[in-house]
N, C-alpha and C positions, 0 to 999 in steps of 0.2 A: 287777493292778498290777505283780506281778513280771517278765509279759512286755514290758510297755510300757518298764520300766527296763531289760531286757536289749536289746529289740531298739527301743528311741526312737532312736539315733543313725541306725540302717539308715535308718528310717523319715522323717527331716528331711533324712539325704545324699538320699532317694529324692526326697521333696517338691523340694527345693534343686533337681536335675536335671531333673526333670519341670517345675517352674518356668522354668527358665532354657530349656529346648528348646523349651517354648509361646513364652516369650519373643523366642526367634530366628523359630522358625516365621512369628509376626504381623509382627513386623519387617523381617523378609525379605520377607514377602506383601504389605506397605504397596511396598517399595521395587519388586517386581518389578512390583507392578500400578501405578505409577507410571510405570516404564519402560517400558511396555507403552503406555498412555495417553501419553505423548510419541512414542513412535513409532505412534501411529495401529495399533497391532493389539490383535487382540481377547484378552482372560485364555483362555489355555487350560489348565487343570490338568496335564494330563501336562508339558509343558514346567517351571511351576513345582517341581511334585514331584520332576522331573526336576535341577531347582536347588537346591534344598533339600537333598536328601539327598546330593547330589556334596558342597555346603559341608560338610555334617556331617559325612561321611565322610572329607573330606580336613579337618577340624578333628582328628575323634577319632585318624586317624591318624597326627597332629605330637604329640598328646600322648601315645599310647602309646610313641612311637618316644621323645618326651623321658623319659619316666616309665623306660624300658628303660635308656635312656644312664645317668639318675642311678645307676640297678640296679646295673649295671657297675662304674660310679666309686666307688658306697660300697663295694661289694666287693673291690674293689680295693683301696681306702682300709685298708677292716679287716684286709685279708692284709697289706698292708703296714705298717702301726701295731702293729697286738697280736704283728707276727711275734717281733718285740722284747721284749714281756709273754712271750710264751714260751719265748725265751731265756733271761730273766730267772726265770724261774720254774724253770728245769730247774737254773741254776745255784744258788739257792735248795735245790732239794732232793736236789742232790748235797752241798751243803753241811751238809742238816740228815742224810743219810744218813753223812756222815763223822764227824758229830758220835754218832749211835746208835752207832757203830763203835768209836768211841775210848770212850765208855762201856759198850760192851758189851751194847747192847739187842740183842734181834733184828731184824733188817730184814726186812720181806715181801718176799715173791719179785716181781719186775714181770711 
């Protein structure tokens, strides 16, 4: 039970994708053997498979390239955001270092 709760989400992302690629896969196969069947030629596998994995390929690779872009931009985002929190935060603890000073605590070495 404990693995099923640790690794259940893996295992529905897996299902979900394995889902949705049978999905395109029949989809695809209805539309190419239709196109095939109006143009009077015969299904030939290689061609299809040939179709198939170019769509999937050039799908997976809009979405890596989008999934990279957001990479960047949150990265950015955070450098640029928090650079401020730590601004803030240095001026905070020079301030509380001026304060051990004037009461005479010791201050740790940096």
């Amino acid at each position: 039970m404990t693995h099923i709760r640790r690794w259940g989400a893996v295992y529905i992302l897996l299902l979900l994708f394995v889902g949705s690629w049978l999905g395109q896969f029949f989809t695809q196969l209805a539309e190419f053997t239709s196109t095939q069947q109006q143009h009077g030629q015969p299904f030939i596998w290689g061609e299809y498979l040939h179709q198939f994995f170019a769509s999937t390929f050039e799908n997976w690779q809009s979405e890596w390239l989008q999934l990279i872009f957001q990479a960047i931009l949150l990265l950015g985002a955070k450098h640029w955001l928090f650079k401020v929190d730590a601004e803030d935060l240095e001026r905070i603890e020079a301030k509380i270092d001026d304060i051990k000073d004037r009461l005479g605590l010791p201050t740790p070495p940096p």
